[in-house]
N, CA, C and O atoms as a GROMACS GRO file, in nm:
protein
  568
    1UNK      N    1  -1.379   2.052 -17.459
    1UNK     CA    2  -1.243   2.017 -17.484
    1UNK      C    3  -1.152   2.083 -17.381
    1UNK      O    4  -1.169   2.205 -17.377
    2UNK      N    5  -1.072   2.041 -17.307
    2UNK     CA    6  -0.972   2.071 -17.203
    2UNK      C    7  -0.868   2.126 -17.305
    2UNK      O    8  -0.854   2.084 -17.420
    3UNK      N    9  -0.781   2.245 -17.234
    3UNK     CA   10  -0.682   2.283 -17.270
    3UNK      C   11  -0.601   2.198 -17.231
    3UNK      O   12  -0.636   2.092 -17.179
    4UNK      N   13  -0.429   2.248 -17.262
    4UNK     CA   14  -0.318   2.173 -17.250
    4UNK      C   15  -0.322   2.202 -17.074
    4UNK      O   16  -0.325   2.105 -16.999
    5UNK      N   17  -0.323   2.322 -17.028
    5UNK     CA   18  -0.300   2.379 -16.868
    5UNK      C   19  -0.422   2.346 -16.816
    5UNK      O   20  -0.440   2.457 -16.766
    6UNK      N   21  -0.540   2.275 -16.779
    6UNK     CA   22  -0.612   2.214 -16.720
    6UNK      C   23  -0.575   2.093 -16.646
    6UNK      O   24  -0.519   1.994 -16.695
    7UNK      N   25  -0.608   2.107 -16.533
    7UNK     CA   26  -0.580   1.992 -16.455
    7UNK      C   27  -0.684   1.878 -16.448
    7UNK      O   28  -0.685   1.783 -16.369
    8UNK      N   29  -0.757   1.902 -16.530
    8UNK     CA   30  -0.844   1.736 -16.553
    8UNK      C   31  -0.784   1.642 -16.656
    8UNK      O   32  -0.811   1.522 -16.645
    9UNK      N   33  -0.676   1.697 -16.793
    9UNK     CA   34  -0.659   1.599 -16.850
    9UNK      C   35  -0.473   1.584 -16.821
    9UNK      O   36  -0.425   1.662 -16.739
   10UNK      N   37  -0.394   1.498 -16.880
   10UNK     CA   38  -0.274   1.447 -16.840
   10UNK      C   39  -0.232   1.377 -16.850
   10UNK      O   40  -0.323   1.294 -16.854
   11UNK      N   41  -0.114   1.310 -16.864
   11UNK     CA   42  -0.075   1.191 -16.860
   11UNK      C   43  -0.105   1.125 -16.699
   11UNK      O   44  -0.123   1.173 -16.587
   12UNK      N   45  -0.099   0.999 -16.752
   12UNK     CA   46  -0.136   0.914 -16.569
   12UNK      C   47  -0.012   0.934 -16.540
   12UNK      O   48   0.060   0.954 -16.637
   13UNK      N   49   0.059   0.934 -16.393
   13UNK     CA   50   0.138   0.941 -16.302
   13UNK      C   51   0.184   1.075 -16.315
   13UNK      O   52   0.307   1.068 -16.305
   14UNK      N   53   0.149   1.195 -16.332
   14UNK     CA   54   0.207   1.293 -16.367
   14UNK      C   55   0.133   1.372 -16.290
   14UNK      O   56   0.016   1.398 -16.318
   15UNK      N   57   0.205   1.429 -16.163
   15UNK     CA   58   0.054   1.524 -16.048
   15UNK      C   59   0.009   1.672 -16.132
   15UNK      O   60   0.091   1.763 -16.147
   16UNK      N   61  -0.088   1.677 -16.168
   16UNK     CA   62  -0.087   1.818 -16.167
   16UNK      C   63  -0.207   1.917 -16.145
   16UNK      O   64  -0.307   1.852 -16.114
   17UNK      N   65  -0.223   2.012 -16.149
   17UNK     CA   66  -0.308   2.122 -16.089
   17UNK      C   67  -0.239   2.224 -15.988
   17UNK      O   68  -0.141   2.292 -16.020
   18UNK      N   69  -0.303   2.229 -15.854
   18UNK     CA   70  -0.260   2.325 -15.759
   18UNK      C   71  -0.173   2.272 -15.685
   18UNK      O   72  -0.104   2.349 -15.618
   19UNK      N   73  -0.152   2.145 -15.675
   19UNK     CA   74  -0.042   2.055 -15.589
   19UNK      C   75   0.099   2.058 -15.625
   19UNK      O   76   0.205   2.092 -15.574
   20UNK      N   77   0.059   2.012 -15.729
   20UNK     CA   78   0.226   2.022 -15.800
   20UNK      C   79   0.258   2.122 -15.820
   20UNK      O   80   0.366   2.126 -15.762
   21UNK      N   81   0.230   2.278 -15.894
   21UNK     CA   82   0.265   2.379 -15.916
   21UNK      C   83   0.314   2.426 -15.758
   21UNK      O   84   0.432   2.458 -15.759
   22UNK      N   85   0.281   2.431 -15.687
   22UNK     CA   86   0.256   2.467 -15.510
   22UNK      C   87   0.368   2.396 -15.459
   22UNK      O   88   0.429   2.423 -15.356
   23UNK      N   89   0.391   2.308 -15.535
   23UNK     CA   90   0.500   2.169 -15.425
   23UNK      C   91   0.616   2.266 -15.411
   23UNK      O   92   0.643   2.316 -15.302
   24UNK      N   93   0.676   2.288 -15.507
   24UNK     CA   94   0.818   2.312 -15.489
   24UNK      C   95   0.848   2.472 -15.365
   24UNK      O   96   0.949   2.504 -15.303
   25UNK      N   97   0.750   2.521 -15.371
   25UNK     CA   98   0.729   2.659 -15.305
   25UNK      C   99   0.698   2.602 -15.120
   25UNK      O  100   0.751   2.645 -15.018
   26UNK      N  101   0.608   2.506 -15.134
   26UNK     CA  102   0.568   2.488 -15.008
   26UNK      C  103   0.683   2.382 -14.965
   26UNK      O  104   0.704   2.391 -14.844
   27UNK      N  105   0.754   2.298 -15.019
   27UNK     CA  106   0.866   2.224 -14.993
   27UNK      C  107   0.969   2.296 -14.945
   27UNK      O  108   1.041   2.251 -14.856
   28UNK      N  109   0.991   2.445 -15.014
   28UNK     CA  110   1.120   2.499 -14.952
   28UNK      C  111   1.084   2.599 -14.822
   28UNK      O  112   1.176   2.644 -14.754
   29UNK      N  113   0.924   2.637 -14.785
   29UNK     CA  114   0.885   2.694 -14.711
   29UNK      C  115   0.924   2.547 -14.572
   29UNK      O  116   0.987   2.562 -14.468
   30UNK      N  117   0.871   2.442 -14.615
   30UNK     CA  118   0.873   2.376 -14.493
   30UNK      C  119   1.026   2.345 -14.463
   30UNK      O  120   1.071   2.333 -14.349
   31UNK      N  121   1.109   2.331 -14.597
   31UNK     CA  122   1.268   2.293 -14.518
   31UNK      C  123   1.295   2.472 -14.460
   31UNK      O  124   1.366   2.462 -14.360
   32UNK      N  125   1.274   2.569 -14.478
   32UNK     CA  126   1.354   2.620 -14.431
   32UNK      C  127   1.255   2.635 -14.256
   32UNK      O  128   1.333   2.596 -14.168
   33UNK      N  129   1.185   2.657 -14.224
   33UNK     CA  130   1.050   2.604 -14.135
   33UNK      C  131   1.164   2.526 -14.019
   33UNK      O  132   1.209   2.568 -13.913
   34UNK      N  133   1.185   2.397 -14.091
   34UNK     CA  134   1.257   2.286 -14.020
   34UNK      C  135   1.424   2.313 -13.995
   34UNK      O  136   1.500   2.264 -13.911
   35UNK      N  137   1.442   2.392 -14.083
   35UNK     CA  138   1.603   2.432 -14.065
   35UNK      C  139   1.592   2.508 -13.930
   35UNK      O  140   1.662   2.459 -13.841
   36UNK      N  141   1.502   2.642 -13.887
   36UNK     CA  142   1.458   2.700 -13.797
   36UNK      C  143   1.438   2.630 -13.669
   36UNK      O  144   1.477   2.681 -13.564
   37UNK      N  145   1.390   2.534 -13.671
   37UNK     CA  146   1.373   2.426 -13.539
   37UNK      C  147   1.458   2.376 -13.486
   37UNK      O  148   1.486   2.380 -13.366
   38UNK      N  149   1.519   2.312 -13.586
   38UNK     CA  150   1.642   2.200 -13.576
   38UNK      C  151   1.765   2.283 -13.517
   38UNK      O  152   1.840   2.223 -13.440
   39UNK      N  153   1.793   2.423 -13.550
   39UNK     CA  154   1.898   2.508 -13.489
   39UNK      C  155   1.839   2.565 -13.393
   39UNK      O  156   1.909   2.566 -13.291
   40UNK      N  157   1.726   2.620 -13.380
   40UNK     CA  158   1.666   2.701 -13.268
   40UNK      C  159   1.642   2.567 -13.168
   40UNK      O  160   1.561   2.595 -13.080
   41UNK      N  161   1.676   2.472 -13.163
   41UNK     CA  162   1.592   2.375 -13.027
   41UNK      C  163   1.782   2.326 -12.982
   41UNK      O  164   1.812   2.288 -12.869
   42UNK      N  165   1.893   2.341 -13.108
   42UNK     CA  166   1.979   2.327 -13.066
   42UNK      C  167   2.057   2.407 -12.968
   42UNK      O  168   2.117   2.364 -12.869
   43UNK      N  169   2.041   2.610 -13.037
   43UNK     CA  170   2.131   2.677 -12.990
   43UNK      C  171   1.989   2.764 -12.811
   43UNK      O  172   2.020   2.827 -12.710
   44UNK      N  173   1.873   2.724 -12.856
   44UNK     CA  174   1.797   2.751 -12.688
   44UNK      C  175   1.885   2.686 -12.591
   44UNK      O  176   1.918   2.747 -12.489
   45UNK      N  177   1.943   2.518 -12.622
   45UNK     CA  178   1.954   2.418 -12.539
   45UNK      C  179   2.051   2.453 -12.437
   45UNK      O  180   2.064   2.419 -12.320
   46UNK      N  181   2.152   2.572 -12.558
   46UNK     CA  182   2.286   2.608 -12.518
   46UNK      C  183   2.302   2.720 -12.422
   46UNK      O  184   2.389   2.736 -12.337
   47UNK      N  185   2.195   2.796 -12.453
   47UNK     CA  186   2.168   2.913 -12.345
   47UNK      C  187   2.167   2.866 -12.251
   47UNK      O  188   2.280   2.870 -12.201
   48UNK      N  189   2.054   2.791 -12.156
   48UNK     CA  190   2.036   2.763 -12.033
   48UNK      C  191   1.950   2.619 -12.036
   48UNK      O  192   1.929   2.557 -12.140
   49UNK      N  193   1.898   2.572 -11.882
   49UNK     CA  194   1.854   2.477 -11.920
   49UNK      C  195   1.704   2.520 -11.859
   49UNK      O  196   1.598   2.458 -11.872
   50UNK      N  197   1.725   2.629 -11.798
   50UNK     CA  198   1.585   2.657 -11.790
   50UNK      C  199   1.509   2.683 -11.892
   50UNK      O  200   1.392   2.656 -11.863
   51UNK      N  201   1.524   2.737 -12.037
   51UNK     CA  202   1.441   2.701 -12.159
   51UNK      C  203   1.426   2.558 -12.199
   51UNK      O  204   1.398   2.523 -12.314
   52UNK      N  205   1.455   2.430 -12.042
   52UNK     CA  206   1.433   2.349 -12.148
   52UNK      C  207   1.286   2.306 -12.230
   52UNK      O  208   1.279   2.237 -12.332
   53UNK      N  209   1.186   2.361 -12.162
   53UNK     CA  210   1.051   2.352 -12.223
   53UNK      C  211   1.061   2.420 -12.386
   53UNK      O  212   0.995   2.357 -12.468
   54UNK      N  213   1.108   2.497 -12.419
   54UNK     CA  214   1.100   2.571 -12.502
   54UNK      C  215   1.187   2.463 -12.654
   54UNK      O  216   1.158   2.442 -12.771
   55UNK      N  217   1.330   2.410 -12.539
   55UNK     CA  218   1.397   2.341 -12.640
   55UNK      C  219   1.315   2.208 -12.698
   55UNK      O  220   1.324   2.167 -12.813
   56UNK      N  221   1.224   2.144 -12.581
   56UNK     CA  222   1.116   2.050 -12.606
   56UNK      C  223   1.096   2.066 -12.732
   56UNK      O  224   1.142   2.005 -12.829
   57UNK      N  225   0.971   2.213 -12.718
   57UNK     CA  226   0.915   2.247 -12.818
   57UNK      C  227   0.966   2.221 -12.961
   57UNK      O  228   0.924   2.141 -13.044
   58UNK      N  229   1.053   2.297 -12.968
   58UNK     CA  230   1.146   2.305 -13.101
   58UNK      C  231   1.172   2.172 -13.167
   58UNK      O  232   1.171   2.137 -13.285
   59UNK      N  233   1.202   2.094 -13.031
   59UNK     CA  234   1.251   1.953 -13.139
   59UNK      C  235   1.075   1.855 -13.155
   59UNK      O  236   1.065   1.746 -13.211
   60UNK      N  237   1.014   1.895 -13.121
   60UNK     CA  238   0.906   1.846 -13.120
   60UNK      C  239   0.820   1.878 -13.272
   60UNK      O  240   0.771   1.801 -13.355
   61UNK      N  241   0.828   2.031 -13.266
   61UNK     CA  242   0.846   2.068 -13.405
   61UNK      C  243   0.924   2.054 -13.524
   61UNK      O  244   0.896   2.082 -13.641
   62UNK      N  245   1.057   1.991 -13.456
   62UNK     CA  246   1.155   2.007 -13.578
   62UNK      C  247   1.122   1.876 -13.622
   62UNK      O  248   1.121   1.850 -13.743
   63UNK      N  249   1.090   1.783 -13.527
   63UNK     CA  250   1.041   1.634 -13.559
   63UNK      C  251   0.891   1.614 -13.702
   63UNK      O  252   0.877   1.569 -13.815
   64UNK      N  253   0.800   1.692 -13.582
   64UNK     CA  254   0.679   1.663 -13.720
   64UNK      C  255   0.733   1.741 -13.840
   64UNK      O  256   0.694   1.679 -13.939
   65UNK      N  257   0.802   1.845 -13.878
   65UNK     CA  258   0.799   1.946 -13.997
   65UNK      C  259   0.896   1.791 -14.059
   65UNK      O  260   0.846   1.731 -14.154
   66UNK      N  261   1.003   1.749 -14.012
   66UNK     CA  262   1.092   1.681 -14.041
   66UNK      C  263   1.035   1.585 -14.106
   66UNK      O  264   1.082   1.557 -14.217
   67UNK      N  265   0.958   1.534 -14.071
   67UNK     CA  266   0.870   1.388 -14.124
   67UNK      C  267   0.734   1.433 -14.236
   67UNK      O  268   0.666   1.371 -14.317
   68UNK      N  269   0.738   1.532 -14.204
   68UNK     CA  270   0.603   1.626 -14.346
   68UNK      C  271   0.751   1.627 -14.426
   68UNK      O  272   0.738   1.560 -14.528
   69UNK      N  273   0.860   1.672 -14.416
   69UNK     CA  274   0.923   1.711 -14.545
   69UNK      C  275   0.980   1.620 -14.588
   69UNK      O  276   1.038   1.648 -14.693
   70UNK      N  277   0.998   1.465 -14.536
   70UNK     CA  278   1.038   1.330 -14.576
   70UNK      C  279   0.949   1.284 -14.665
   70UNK      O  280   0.981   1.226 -14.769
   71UNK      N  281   0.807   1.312 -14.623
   71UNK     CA  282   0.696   1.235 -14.727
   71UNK      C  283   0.708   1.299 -14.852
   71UNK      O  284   0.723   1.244 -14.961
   72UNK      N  285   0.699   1.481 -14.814
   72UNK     CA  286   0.660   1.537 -14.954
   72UNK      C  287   0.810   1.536 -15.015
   72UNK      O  288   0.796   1.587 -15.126
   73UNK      N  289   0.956   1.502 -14.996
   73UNK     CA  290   1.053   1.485 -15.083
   73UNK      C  291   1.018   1.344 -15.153
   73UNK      O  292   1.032   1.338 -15.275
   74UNK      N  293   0.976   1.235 -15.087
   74UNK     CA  294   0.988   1.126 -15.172
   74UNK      C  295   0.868   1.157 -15.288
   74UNK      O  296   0.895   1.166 -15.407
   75UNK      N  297   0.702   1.177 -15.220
   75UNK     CA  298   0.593   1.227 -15.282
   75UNK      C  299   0.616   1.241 -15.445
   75UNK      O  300   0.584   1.176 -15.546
   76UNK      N  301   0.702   1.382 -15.409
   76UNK     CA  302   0.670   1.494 -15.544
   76UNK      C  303   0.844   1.460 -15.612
   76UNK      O  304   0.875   1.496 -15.725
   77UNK      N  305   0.922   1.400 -15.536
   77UNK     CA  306   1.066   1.378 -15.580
   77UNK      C  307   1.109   1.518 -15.610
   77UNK      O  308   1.126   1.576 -15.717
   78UNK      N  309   1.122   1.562 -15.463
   78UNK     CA  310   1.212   1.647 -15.478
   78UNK      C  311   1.385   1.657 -15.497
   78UNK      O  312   1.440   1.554 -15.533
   79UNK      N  313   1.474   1.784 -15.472
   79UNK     CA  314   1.562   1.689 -15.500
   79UNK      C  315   1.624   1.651 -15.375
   79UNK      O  316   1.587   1.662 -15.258
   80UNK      N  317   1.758   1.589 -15.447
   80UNK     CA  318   1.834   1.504 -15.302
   80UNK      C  319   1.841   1.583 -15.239
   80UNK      O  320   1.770   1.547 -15.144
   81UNK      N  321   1.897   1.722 -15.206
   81UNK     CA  322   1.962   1.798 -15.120
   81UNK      C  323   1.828   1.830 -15.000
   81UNK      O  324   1.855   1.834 -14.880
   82UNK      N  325   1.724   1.845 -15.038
   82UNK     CA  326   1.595   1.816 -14.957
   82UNK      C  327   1.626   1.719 -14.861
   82UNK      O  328   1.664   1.719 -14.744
   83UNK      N  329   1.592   1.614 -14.969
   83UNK     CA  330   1.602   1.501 -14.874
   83UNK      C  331   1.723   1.466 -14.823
   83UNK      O  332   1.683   1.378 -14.747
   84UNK      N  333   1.866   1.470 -14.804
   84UNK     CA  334   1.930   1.454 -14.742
   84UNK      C  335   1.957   1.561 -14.660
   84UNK      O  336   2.055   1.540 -14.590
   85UNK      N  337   1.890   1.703 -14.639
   85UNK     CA  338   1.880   1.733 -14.539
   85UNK      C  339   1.780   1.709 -14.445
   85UNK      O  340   1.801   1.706 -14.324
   86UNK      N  341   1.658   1.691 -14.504
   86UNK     CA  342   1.538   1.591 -14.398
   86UNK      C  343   1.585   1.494 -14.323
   86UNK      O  344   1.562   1.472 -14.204
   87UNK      N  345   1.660   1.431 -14.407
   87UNK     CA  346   1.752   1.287 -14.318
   87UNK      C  347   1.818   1.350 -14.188
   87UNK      O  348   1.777   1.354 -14.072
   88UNK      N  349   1.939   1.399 -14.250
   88UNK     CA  350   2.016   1.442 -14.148
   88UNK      C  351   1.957   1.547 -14.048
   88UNK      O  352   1.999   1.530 -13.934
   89UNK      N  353   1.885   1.634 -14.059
   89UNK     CA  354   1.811   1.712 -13.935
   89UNK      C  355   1.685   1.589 -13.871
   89UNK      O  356   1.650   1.622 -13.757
   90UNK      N  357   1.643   1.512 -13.902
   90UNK     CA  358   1.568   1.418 -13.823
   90UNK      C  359   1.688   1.340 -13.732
   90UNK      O  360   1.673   1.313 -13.613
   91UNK      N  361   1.800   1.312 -13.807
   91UNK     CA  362   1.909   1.223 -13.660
   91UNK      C  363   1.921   1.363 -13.612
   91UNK      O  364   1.819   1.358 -13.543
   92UNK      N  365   1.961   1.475 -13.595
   92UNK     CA  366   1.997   1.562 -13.518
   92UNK      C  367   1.885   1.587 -13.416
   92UNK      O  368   1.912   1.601 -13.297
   93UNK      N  369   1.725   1.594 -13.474
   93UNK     CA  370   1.625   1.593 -13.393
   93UNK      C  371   1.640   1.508 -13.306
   93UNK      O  372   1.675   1.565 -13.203
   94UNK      N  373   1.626   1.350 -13.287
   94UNK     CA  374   1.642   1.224 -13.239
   94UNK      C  375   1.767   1.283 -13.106
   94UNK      O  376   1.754   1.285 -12.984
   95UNK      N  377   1.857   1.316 -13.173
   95UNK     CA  378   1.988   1.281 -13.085
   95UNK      C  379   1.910   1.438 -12.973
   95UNK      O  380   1.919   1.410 -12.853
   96UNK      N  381   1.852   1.559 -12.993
   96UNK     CA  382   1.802   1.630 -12.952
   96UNK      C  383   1.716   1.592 -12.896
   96UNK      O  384   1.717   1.655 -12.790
   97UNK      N  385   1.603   1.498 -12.896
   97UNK     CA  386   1.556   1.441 -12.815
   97UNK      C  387   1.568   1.367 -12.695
   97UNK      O  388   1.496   1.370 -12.595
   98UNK      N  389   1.714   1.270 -12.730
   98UNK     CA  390   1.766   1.262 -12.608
   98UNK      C  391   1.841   1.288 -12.498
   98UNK      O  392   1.866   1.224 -12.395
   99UNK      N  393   1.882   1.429 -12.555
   99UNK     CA  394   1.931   1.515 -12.477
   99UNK      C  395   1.850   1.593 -12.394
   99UNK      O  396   1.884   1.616 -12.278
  100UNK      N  397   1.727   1.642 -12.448
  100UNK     CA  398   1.578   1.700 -12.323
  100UNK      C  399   1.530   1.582 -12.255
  100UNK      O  400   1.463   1.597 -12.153
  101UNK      N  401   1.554   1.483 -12.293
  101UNK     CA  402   1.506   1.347 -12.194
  101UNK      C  403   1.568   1.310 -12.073
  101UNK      O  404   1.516   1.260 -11.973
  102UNK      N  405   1.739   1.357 -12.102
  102UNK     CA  406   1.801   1.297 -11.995
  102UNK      C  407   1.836   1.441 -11.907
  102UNK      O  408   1.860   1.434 -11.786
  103UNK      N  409   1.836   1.576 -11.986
  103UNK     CA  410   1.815   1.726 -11.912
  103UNK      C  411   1.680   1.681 -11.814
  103UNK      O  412   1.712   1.702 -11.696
  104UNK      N  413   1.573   1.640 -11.821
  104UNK     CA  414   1.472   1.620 -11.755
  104UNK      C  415   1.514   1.551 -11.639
  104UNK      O  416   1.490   1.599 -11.528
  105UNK      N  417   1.589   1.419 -11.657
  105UNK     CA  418   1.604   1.365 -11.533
  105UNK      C  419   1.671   1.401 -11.458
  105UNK      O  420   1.681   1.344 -11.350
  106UNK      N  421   1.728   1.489 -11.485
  106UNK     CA  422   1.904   1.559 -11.418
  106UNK      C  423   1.907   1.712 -11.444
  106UNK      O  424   1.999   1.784 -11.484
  107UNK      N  425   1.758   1.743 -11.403
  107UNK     CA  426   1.746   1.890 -11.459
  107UNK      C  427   1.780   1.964 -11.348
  107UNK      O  428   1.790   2.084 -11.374
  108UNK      N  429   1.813   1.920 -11.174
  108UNK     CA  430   1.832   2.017 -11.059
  108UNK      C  431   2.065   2.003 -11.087
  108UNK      O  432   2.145   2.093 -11.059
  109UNK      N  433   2.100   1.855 -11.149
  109UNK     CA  434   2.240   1.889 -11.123
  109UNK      C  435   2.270   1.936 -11.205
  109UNK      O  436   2.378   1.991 -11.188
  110UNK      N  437   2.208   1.956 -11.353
  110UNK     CA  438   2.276   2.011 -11.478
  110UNK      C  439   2.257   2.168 -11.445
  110UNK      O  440   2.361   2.232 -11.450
  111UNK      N  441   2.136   2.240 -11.410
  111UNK     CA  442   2.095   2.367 -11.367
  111UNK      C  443   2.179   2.454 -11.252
  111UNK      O  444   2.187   2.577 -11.240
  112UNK      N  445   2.260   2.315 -11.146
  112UNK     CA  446   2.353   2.388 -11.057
  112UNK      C  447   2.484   2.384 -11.145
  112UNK      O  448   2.554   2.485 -11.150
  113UNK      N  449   2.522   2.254 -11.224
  113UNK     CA  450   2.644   2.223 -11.273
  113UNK      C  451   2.604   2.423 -11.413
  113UNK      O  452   2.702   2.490 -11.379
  114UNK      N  453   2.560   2.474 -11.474
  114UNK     CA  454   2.552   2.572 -11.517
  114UNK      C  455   2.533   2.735 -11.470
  114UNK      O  456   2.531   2.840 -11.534
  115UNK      N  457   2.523   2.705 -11.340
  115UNK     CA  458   2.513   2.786 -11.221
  115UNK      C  459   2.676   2.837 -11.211
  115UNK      O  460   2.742   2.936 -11.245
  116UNK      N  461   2.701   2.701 -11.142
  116UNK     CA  462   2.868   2.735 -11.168
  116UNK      C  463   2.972   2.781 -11.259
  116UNK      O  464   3.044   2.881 -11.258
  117UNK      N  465   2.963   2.687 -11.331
  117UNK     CA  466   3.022   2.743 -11.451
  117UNK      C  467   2.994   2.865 -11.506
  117UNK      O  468   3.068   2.917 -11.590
  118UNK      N  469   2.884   2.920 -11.461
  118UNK     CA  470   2.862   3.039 -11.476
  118UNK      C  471   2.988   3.178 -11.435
  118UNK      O  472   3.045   3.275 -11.486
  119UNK      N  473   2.972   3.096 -11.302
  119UNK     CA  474   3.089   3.172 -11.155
  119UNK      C  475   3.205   3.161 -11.212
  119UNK      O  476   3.249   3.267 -11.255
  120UNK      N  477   3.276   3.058 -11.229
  120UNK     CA  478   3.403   2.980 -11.288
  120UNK      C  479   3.509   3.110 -11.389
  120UNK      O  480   3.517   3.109 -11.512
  121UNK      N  481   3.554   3.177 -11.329
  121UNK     CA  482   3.658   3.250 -11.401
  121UNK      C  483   3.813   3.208 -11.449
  121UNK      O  484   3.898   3.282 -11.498
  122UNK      N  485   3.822   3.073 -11.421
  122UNK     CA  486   3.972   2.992 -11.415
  122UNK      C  487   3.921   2.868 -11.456
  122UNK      O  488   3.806   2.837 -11.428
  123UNK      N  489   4.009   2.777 -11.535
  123UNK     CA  490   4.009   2.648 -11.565
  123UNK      C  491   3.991   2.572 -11.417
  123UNK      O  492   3.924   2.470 -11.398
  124UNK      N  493   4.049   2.629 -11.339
  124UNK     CA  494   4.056   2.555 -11.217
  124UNK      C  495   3.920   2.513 -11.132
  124UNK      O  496   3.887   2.400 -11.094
  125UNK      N  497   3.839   2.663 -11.112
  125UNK     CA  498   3.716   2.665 -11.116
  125UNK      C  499   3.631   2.569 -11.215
  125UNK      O  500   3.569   2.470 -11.176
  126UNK      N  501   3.635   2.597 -11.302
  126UNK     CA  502   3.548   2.527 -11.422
  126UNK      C  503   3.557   2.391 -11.401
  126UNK      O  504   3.454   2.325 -11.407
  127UNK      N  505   3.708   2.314 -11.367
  127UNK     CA  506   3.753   2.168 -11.331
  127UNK      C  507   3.641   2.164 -11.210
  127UNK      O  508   3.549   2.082 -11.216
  128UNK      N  509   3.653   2.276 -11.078
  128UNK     CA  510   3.581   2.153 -10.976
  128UNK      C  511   3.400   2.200 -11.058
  128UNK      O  512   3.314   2.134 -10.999
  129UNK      N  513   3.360   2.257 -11.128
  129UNK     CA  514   3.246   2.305 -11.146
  129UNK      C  515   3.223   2.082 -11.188
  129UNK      O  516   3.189   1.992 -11.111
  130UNK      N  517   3.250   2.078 -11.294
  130UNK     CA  518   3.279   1.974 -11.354
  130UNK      C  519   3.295   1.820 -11.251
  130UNK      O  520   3.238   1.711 -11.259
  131UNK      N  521   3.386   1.867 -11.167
  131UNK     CA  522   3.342   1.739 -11.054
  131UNK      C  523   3.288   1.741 -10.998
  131UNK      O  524   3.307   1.638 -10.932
  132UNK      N  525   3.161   1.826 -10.933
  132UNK     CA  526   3.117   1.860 -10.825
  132UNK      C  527   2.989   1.785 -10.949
  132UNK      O  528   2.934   1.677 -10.931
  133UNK      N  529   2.972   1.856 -11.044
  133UNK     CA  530   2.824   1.784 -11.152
  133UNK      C  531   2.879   1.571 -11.128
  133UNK      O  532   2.805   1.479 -11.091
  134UNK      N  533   2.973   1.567 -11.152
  134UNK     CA  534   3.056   1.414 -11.150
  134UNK      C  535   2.929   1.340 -11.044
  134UNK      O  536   2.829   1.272 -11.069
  135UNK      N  537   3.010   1.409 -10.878
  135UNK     CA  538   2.948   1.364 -10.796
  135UNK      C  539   2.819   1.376 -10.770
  135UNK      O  540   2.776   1.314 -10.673
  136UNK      N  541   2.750   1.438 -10.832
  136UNK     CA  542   2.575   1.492 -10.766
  136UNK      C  543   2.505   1.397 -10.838
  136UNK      O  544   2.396   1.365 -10.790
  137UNK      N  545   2.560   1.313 -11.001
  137UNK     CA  546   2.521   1.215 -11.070
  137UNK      C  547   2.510   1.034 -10.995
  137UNK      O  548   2.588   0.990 -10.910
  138UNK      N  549   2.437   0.986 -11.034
  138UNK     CA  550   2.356   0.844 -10.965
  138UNK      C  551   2.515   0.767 -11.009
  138UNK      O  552   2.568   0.814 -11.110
  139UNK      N  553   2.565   0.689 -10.960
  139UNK     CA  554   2.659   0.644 -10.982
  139UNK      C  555   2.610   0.537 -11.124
  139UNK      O  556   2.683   0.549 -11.222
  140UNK      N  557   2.540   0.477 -11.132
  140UNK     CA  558   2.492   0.401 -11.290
  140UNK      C  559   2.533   0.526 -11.393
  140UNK      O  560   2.609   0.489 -11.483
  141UNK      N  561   2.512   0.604 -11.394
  141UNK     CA  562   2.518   0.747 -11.475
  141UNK      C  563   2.653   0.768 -11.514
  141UNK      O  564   2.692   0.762 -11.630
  142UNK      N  565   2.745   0.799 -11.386
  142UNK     CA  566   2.909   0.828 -11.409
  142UNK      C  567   2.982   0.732 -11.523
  142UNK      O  568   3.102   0.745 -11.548
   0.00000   0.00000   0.00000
């Protein structure tokens, strides 16, 4: 005879054993996991662009954790706030993605255009920092 806390007997549609007890623990391990990515691949990006390998990384990670924590919110029905932050940090991933895509193609003018601006102690400075990136861009680009 199975007890009530055995995971062989149950109602049908009802998960239980080590999965379900586990869900809600490993659900908030992976959003906060993904919260970590999704800001760390944002605020690397901001430092320099020479981490951009690193910012890769992050959104690369923030992507798969992002899409593990989409399945297991619908899965186990977690709640909304899960999943509408899964949502919204996957467009932030996305839009992060195409920001290391187009850093890649334009990784020698964005790297001088941050060079400068580096130098730039005056708006004035900072303005030609800003046109000088203008001009070094493919004219389709401008």
């Amino acid at each position: 005879m199975n007890s009530p806390t055995d995971s062989g007997g149950g109602e049908p549609g009802h998960p239980r054993g080590a999965a379900a007890t586990e869900s809600p623990q490993l659900t908030a391990t992976l959003f906060r996991l993904f919260v970590v990515a999704v800001l760390g691949s944002f605020f690397v990006f901001q430092l320099d662009v020479s981490y951009l390998w690193l910012t890769a990384l992050l959104t690369a990670a923030a992507i798969v954790l992002g899409i593990m924590l989409l399945i297991r919110a619908v899965k186990y029905k977690e709640s909304r706030l899960v999943l509408f932050g899964a949502i919204s940090g996957l467009v932030v991933s996305a839009v992060m993605l195409l920001v290391v895509l187009a850093s890649t193609l334009f990784f020698t003018q964005i790297r001088d255009y941050q060079q400068c601006a580096r130098q730039a102690l005056t708006e004035q400075a900072t303005s030609a920092c800003r046109t000088q990136l203008e001009n070094s861009l493919p004219a389709q680009v401008r």
